[in-house]
VEXDREN-2710 file (C-alpha; in Angstrom, 1 decimal):
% VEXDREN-2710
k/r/px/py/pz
1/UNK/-30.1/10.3/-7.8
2/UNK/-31.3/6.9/-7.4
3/UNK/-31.6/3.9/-10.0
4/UNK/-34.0/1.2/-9.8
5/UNK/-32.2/-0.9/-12.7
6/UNK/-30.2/-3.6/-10.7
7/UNK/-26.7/-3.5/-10.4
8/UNK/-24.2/-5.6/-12.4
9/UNK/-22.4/-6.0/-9.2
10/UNK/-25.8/-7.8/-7.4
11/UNK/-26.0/-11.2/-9.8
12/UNK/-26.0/-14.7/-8.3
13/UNK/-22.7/-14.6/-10.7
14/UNK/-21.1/-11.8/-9.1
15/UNK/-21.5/-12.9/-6.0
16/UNK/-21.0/-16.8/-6.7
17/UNK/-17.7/-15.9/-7.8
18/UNK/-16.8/-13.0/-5.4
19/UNK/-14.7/-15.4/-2.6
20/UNK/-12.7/-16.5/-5.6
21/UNK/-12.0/-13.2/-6.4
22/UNK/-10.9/-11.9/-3.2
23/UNK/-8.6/-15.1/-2.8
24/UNK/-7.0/-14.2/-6.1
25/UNK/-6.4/-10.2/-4.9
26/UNK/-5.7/-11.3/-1.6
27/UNK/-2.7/-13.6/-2.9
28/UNK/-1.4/-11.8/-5.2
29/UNK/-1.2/-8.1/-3.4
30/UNK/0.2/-10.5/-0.4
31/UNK/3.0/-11.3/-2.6
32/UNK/3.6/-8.2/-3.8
33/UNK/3.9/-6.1/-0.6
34/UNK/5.9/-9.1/0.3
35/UNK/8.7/-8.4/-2.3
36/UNK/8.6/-4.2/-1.7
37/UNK/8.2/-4.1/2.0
38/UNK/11.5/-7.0/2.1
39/UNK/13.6/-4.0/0.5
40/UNK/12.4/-2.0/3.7
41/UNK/13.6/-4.1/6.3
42/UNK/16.8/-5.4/4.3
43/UNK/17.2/-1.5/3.8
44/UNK/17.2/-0.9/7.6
45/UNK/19.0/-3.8/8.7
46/UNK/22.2/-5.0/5.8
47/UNK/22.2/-2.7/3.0
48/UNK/23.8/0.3/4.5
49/UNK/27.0/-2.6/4.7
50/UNK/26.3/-4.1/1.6
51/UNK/25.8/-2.1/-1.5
52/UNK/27.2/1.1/0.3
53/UNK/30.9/1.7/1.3
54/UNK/31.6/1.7/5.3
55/UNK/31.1/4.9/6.5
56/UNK/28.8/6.3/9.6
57/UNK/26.1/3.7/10.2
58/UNK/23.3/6.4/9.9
59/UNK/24.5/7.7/6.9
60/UNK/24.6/4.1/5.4
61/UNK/21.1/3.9/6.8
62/UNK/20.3/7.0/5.0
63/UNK/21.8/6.1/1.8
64/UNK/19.9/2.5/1.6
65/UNK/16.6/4.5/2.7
66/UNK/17.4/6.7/-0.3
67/UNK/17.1/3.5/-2.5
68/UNK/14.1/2.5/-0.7
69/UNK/12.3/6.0/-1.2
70/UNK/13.0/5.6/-5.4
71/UNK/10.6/2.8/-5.4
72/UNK/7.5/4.9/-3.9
73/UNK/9.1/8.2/-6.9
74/UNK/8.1/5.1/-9.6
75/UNK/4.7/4.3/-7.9
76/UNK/2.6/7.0/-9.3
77/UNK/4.3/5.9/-12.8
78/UNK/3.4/2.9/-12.6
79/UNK/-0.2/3.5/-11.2
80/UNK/-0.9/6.2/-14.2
81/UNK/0.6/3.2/-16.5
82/UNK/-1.4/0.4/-15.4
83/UNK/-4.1/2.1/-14.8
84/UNK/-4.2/3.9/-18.0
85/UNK/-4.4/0.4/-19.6
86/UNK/-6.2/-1.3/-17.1
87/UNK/-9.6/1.0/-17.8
88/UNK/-9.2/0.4/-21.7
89/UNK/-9.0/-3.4/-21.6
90/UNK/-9.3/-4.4/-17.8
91/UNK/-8.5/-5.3/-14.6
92/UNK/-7.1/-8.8/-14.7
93/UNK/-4.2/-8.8/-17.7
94/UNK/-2.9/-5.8/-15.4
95/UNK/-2.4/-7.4/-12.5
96/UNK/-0.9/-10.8/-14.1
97/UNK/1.7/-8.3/-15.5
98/UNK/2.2/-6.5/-12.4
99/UNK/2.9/-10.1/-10.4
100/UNK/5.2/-10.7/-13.0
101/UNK/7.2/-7.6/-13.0
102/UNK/7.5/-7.2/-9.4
103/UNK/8.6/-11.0/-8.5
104/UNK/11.4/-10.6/-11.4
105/UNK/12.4/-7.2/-9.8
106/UNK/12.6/-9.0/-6.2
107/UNK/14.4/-12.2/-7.6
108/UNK/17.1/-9.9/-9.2
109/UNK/17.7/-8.2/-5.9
110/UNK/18.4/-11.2/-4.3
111/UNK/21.1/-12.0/-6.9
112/UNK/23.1/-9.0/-7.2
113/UNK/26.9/-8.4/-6.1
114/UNK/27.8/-6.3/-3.5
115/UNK/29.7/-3.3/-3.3
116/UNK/32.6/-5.1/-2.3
117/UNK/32.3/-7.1/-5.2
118/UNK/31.7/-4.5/-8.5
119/UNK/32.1/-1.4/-6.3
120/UNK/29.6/1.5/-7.6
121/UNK/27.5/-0.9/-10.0
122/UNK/26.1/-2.7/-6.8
123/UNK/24.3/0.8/-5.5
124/UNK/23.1/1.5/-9.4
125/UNK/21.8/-2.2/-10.1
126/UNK/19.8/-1.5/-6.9
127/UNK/18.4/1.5/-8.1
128/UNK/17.4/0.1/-11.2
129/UNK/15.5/-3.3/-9.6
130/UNK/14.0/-0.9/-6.6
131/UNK/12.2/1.4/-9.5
132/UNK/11.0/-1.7/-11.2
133/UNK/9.7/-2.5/-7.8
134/UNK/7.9/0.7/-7.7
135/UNK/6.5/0.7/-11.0
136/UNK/4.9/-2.8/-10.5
137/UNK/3.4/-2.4/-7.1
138/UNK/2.2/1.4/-8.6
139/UNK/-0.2/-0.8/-10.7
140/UNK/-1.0/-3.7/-8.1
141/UNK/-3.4/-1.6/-5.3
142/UNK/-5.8/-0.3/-8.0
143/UNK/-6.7/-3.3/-10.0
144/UNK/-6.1/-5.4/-6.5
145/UNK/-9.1/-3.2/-5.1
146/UNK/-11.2/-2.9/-8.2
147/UNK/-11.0/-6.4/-8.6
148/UNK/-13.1/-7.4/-5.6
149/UNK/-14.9/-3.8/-5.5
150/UNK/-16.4/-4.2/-8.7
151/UNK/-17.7/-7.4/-8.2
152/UNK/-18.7/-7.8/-4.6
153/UNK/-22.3/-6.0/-3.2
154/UNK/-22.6/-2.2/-2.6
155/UNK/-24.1/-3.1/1.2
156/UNK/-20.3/-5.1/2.1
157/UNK/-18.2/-3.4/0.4
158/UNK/-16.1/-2.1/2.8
159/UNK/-15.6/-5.7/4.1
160/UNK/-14.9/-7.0/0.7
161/UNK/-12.4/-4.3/-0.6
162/UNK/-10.4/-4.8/3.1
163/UNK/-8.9/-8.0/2.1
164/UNK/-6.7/-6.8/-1.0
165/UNK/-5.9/-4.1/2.0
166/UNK/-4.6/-7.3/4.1
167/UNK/-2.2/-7.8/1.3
168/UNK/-0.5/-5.0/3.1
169/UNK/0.4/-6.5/6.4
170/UNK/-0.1/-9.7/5.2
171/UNK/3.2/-9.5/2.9
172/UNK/5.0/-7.7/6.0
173/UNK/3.8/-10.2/7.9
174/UNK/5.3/-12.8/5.5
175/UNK/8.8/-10.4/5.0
176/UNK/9.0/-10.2/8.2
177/UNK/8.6/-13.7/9.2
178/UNK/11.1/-14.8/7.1
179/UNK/14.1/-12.1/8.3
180/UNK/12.9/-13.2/11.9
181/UNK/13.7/-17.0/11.5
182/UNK/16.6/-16.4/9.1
183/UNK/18.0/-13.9/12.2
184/UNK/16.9/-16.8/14.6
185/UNK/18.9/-19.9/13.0
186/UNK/21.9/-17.5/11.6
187/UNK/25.0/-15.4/12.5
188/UNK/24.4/-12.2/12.4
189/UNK/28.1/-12.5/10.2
190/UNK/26.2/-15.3/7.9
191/UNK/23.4/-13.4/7.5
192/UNK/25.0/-10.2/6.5
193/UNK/26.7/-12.8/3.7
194/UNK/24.3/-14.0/2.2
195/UNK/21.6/-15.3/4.8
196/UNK/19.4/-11.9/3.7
197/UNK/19.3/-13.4/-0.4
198/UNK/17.3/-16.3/0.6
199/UNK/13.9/-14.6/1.1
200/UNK/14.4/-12.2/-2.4
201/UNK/15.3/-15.2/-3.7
202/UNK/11.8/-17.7/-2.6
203/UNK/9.3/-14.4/-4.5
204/UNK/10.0/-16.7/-7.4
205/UNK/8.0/-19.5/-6.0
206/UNK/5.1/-17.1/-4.1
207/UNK/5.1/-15.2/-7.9
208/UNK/4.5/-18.6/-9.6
209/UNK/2.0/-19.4/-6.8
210/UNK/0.0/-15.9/-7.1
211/UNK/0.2/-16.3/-10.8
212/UNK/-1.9/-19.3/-11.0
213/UNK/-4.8/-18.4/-8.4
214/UNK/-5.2/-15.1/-10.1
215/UNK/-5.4/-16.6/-14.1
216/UNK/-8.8/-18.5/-12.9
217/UNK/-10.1/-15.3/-12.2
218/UNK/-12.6/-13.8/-15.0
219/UNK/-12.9/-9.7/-15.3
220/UNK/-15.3/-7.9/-13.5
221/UNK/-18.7/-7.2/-14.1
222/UNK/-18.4/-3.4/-13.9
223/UNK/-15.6/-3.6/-16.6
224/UNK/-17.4/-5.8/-18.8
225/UNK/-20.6/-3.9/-18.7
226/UNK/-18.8/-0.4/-19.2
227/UNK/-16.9/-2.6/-22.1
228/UNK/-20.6/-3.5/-23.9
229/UNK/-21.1/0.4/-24.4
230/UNK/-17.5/1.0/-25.2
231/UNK/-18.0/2.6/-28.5
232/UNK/-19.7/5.3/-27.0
233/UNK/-17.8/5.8/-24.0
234/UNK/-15.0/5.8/-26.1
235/UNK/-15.7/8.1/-28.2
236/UNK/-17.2/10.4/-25.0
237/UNK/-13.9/9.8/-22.7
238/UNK/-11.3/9.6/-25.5
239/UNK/-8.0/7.4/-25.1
240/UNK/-6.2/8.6/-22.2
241/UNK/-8.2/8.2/-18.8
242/UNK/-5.3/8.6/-16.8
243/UNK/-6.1/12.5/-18.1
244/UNK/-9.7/12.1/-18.3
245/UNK/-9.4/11.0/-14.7
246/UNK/-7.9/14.3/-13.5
247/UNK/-10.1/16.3/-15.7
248/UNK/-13.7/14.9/-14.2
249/UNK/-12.2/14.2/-10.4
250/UNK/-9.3/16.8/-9.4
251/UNK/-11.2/16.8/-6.1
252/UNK/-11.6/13.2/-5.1
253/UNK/-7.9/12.8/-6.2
254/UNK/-7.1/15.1/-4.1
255/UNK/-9.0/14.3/-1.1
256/UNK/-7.4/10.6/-1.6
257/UNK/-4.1/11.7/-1.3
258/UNK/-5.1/13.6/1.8
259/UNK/-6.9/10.7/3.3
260/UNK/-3.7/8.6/2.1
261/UNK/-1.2/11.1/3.9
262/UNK/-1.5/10.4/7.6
263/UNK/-1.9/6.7/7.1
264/UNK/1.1/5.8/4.5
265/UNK/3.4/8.3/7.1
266/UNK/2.3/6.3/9.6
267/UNK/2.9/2.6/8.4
268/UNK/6.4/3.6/7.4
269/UNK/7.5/5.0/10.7
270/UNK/6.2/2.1/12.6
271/UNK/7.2/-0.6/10.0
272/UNK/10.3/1.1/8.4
273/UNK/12.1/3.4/10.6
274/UNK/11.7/1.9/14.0
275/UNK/13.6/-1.2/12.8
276/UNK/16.3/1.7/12.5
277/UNK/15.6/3.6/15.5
278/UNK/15.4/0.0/18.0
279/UNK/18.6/-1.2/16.5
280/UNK/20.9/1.7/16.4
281/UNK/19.4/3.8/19.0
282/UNK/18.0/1.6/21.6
283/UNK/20.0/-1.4/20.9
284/UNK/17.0/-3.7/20.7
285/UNK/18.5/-6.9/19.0
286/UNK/17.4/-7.6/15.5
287/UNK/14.8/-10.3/16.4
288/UNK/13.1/-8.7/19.5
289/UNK/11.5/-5.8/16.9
290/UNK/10.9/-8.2/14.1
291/UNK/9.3/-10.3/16.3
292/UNK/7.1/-7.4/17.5
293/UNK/6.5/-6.3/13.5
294/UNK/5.6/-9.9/12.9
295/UNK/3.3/-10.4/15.8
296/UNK/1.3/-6.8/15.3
297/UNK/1.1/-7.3/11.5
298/UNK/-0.4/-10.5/12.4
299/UNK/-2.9/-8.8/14.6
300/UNK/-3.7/-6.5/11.8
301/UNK/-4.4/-8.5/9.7
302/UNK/-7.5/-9.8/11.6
303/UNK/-8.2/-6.2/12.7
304/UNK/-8.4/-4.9/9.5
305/UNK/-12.3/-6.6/7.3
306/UNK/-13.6/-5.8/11.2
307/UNK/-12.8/-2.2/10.4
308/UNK/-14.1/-2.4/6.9
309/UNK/-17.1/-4.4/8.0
310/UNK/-17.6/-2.0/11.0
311/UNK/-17.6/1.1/8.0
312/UNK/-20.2/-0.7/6.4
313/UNK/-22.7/-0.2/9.4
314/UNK/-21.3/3.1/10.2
315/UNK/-19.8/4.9/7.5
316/UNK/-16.3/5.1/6.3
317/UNK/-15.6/8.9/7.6
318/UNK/-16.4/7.9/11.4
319/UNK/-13.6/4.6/11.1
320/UNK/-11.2/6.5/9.1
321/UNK/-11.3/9.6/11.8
322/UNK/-10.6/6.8/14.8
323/UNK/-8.0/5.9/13.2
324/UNK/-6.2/9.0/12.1
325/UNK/-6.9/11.0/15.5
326/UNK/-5.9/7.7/17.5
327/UNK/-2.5/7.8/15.4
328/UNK/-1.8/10.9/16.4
329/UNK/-1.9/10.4/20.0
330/UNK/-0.3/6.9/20.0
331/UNK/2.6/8.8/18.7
332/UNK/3.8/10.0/21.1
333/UNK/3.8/6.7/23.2
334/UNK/5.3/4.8/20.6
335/UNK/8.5/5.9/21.1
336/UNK/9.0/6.1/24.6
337/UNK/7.5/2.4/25.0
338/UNK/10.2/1.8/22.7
339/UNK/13.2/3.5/24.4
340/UNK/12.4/1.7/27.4
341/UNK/14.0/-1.0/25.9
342/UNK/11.2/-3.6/27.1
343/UNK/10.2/-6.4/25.2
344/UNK/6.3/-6.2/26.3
345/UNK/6.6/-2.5/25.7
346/UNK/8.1/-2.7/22.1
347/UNK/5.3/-5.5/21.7
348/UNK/2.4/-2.8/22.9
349/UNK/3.3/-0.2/20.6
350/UNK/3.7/-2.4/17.8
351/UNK/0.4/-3.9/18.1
352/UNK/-1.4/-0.7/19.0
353/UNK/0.2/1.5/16.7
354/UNK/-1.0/-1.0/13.2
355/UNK/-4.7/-1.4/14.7
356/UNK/-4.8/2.2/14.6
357/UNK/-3.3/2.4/11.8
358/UNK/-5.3/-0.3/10.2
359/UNK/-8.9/1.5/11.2
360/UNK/-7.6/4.6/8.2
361/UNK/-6.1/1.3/6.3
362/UNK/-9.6/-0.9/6.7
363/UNK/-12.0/1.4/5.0
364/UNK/-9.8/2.9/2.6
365/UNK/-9.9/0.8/-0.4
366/UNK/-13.9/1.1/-0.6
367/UNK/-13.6/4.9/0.3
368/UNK/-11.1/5.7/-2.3
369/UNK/-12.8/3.9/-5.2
370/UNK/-16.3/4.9/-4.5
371/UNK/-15.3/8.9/-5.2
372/UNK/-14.9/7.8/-8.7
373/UNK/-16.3/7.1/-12.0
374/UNK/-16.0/3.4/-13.8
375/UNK/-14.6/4.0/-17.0
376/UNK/-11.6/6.3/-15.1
377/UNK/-11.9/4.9/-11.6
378/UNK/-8.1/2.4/-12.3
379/UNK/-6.7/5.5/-12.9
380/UNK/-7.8/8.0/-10.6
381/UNK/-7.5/5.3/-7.7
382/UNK/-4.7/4.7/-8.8
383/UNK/-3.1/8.1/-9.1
384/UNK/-4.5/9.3/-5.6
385/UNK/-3.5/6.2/-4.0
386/UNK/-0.1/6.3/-5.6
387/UNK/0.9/9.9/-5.8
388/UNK/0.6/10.4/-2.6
389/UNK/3.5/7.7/-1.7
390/UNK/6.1/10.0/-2.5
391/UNK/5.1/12.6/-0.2
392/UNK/4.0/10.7/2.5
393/UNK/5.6/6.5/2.7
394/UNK/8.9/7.5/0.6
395/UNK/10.1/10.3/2.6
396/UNK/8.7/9.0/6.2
397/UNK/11.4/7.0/7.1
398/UNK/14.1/9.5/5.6
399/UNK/12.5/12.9/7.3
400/UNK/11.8/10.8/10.7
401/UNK/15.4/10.0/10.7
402/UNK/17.0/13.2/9.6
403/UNK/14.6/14.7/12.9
404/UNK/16.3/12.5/15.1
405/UNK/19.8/12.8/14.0
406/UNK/19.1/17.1/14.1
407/UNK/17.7/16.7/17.7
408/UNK/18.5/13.5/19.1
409/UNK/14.9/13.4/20.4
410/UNK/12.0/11.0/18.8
411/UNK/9.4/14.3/19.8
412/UNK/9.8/15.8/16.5
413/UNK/9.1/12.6/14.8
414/UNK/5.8/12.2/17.0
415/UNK/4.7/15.7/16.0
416/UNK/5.5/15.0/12.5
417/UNK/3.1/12.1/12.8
418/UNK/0.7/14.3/14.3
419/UNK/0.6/16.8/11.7
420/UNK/0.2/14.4/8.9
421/UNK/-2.5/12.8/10.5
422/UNK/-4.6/16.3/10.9
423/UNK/-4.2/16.5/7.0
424/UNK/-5.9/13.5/6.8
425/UNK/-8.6/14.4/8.8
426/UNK/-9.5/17.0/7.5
427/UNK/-9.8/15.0/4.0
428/UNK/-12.1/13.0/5.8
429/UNK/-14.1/15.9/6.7
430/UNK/-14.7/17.2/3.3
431/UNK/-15.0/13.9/1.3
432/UNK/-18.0/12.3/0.0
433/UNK/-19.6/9.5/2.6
434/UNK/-21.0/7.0/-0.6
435/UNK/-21.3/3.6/1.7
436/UNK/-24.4/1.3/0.5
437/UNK/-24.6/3.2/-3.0
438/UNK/-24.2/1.1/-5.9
439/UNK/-21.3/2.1/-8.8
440/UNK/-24.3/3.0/-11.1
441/UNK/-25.8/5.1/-8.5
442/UNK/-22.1/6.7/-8.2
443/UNK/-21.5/7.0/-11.7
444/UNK/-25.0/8.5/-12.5
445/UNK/-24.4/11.0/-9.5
446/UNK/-20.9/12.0/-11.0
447/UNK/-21.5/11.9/-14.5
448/UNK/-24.5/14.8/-13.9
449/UNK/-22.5/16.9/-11.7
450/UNK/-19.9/16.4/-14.5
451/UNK/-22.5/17.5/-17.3
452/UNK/-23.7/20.5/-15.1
453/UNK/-20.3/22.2/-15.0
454/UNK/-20.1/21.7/-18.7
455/UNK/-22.7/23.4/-19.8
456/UNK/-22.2/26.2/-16.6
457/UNK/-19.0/26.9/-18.0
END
């Protein structure tokens, strides 16, 4: 079904305020992948000594990854949450809270004792800080996405929606950084101190900075035009659309945690757990592979609006299915470049490994959002998005080191990464291909199928 109205989304408004926008998502999801994705690599590389007693460096590993996996359980809490609220009053007071929440979360990390210090209260204070974690960057990616989606044009939408997605490797990029010049200009001994506090402890100033870019920001012109006729969709949707969401769109929620599943395995393996795997296995020193992580999330981040532009010419399926069967290959060179101990070969399956990655990554954000309705699409983005963490980024670096430890052989790992990445190609397969279409268009289209199965059943 086609509509000849014009969309709210095509005004001279919309799209004089759209670079604003994407500044404002683009800084603030940068900040907040900063804070969670610090926890990773502070996981990997000090916490198995710090807020665990001595014991086998793997299981200390194991233990801290643990930690790391409760913040991806609170994810989907905190995307049902925020999103829940977030399509009853909007996009924007979400994600102020969100910034908020997270950077206090982070800050707190960075002060706590160790285990040396208050013995079993250091593990359980970092429990507690790692699920706020979760729960605030649950209800970041949504209203991130939605925020530029919603006002930026149907025909560039899959360019516009890829820079929240930059966030991503933008805030590894920026975590990274940081634990590379910290490991540069410190002892490993200082470092282990207190050297790693220093970037928890700077999120306060990138929170206050991401703060006031994102309060100029007004709410979209989706929102505020599903807000005009909110007494009727109110009274049509009811209270709850994080229910309403799974009630009018089990499928796309499911085919977005299918498309998510390959790609979030993925990332965690190649950011995560080879910080593990190059350190303890190989013994890579600390800065040769988070120099690589810095320099290939630097080239992703260029990589990935030319992979959302490039869906916008082509189609997300074709980009998304590079990327997920180019992922699976890579896999299996990934480790061997890294075993060989080489810094040029660590570098090249860095770099390769996130542009692939980054091709499913790229087109995701528009894919994801256009399978779903207005006054539910925060929640059911969110949900899809988000749910699909604990199954796929939580456990990846956990399973891929609990392969190696049963085998002593990185093959497993690359066949996991194999598998997960079929999963998500066939999602690709079977979902919808809505480039170009306008959110009316989508939401006419939707709402009728909706209607028809009412009145069927």
């Amino acid at each position: 079904m086609t509509l000849t109205a014009p969309s709210v989304t095509e005004t001279p408004e919309a799209r004089t305020s759209l670079p604003r926008v994407v500044l404002a998502s683009l800084a603030g999801a940068t900040i907040e992948w900063y804070d969670f994705f610090l926890y990773g690599a502070a996981a990997a590389l000090v916490f198995n000594t710090v807020f665990f007693p001595a014991s086998d460096p793997l299981v200390g590993t194991m233990l801290a990854f643990g930690t790391y996996a409760l913040g991806f359980v609170a994810r989907p809490i905190g995307g049902l949450v925020f999103g829940h609220f977030g399509d009853l009053i909007g996009r924007k007071r979400l994600l102020m809270i969100s910034l908020v929440m997270m950077g206090t979360a982070t800050v707190g990390i960075g002060l706590l004792p160790t285990y040396a210090q208050v013995g079993i209260w250091a593990p359980l204070l970092l429990v507690l800080l790692r699920l706020v974690q979760g729960f605030a960057v649950g209800g970041e990616w949504g209203g991130a996405v939605l925020l530029v989606a919603e006002y930026g044009t149907a025909k560039r939408r899959g360019f516009w929606t890829s820079w929240p997605q930059v966030g991503v490797p933008a805030g590894n990029l920026l975590a990274a950084g940081v634990l590379a010049l910290l490991s540069a200009v410190q002892s490993e001994a200082d470092f282990a101190a207190w050297g790693w506090r220093i970037p928890f402890l700077l999120s306060a100033v990138l929170v206050f900075i991401g703060y006031w870019i994102r309060q100029s920001v007004a709410e979209t012109p989706v929102f505020l035009e599903a807000q005009r006729r909110a007494d009727e969709k109110k009274q049509k949707l009811g209270r709850a659309p994080g229910l309403e969401a799974v009630r009018r769109h089990p499928r796309g929620i499911a085919l977005g945690m299918g498309l998510r599943l390959g790609e979030n395995v993925t990332y965690y393996v190649i950011t995560a757990f080879s910080l593990t795997y190059a350190t303890e296995v190989v013994g890579l020193p600390r800065g040769v592979i988070l120099n690589a992580v810095l320099v290939a999330a630097a080239v992703q981040v260029v990589m990935l609006p030319l992979w959302g532009a490039l869906s916008d010419r082509i189609g997300r399926r074709p980009v998304l299915a590079v990327g997920a069967l180019g992922t699976a290959v890579w896999a299996f060179a990934f480790f061997r470049l890294l075993e060989t101990g080489a810094t040029m070969n660590v570098l090249i399956a860095m770099i390769v490994g996130l542009v692939l990655h980054g091709a499913m990554t790229g087109p995701e954000a528009a894919f994801i959002s256009e399978m779903f309705t207005t006054p539910v699409r925060y929640s059911a983005s969110s949900i899809a998005y988000q749910l699909s963490s604990i199954l796929a980024g939580s456990l990846a670096p956990i399973i891929a080191l609990q392969l190696f430890r049963s085998t002593g052989s990185a093959t497993p790992i690359s066949l996991y990464l194999l598998i997960t990445c079929a999963v998500s190609l066939v999602a690709v397969y079977l979902a919808p291909e809505n480039k170009g279409r306008t959110f009316e268009e989508i939401d006419a289209e939707y709402d009728a199928e909706y209607d028809a199965k009412k009145v069927t059943a």
